[in-house]
C-alpha positions in Angstrom: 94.4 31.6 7.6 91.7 28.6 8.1 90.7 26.7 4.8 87.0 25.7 5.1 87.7 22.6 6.2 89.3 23.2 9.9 86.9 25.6 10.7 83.9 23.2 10.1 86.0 20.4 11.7 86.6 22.9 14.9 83.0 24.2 14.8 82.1 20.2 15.3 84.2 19.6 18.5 82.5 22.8 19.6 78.9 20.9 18.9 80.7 18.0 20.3 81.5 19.7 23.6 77.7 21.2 24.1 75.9 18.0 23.9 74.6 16.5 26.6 75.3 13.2 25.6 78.1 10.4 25.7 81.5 11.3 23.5 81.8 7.8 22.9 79.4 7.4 19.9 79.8 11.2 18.4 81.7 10.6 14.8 81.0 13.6 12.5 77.7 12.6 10.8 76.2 11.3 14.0 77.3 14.3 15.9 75.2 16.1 13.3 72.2 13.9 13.5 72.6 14.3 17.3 72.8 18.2 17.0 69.3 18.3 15.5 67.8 16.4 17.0 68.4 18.1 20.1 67.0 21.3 18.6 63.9 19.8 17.0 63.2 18.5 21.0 63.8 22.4 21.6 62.0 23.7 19.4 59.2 21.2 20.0 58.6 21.8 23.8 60.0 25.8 24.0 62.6 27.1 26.1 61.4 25.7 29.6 63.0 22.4 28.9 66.5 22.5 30.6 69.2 19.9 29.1 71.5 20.4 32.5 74.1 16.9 32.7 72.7 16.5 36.1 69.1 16.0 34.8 70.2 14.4 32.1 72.4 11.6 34.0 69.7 11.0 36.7 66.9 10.6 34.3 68.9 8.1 32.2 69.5 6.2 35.4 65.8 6.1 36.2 65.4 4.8 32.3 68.0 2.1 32.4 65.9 0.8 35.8 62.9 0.0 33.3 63.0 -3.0 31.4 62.4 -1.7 27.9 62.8 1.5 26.3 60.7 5.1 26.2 60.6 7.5 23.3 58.8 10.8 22.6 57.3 11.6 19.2 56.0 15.0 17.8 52.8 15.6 16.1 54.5 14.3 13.0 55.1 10.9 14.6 58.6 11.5 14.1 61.0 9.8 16.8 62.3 13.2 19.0 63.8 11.0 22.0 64.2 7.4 22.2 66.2 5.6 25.5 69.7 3.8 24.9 67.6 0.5 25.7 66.6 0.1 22.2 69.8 -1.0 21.2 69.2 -4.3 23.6 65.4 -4.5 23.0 65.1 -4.1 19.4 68.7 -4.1 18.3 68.5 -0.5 16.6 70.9 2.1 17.3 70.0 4.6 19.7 71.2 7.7 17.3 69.8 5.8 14.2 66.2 5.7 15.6 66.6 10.0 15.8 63.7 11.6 13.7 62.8 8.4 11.8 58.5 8.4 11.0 56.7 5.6 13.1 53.5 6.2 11.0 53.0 6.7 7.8 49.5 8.1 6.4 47.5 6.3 3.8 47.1 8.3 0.8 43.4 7.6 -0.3 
């Protein structure tokens, strides 16, 4: 029988597996981080936003032509994409950027 443990660890590689993004960078907490973040973009434009490798891979090639980076924030000015390039622009990780609030609102 499975102690707690292996089935979260084997229900991680699963997550691992289904994200569209580079296996290179995904330890545990940043695999989570990841994870929702991909489902807040989900949830933020519906269900006619595909996530397919292919579209993935050739828009990151059209990105990695710009010099600088792109992101895309919800109505809460929360970070819900931001390009690789920010690493080399502004020296942030890429995953670390995820849902952090550009804005903040004065409280008057």
């Amino acid at each position: 029988m499975m102690d707690q443990r292996q089935v979260i660890f084997r229900e991680i590689d699963n997550l691992k597996q289904a994200l569209p993004v580079s296996k290179a960078i995904l330890e545990q907490q940043v695999l989570l981080r990841v994870a929702s973040t991909y489902l807040a973009i989900r949830n933020y434009f519906g269900q006619q936003i595909l996530f397919s490798k292919d579209i993935i891979e050739t828009t990151s090639l059209i990105l990695q032509a710009l010099d600088g980076f792109c992101f895309i924030l919800d109505d809460r000015y929360h970070i819900l994409y931001i390009t690789e390039s920010v690493s080399t622009h502004l020296g942030f990780s890429q995953v670390y950027m995820y849902m952090l609030r550009l804005l903040q609102q004065d409280k008057v």
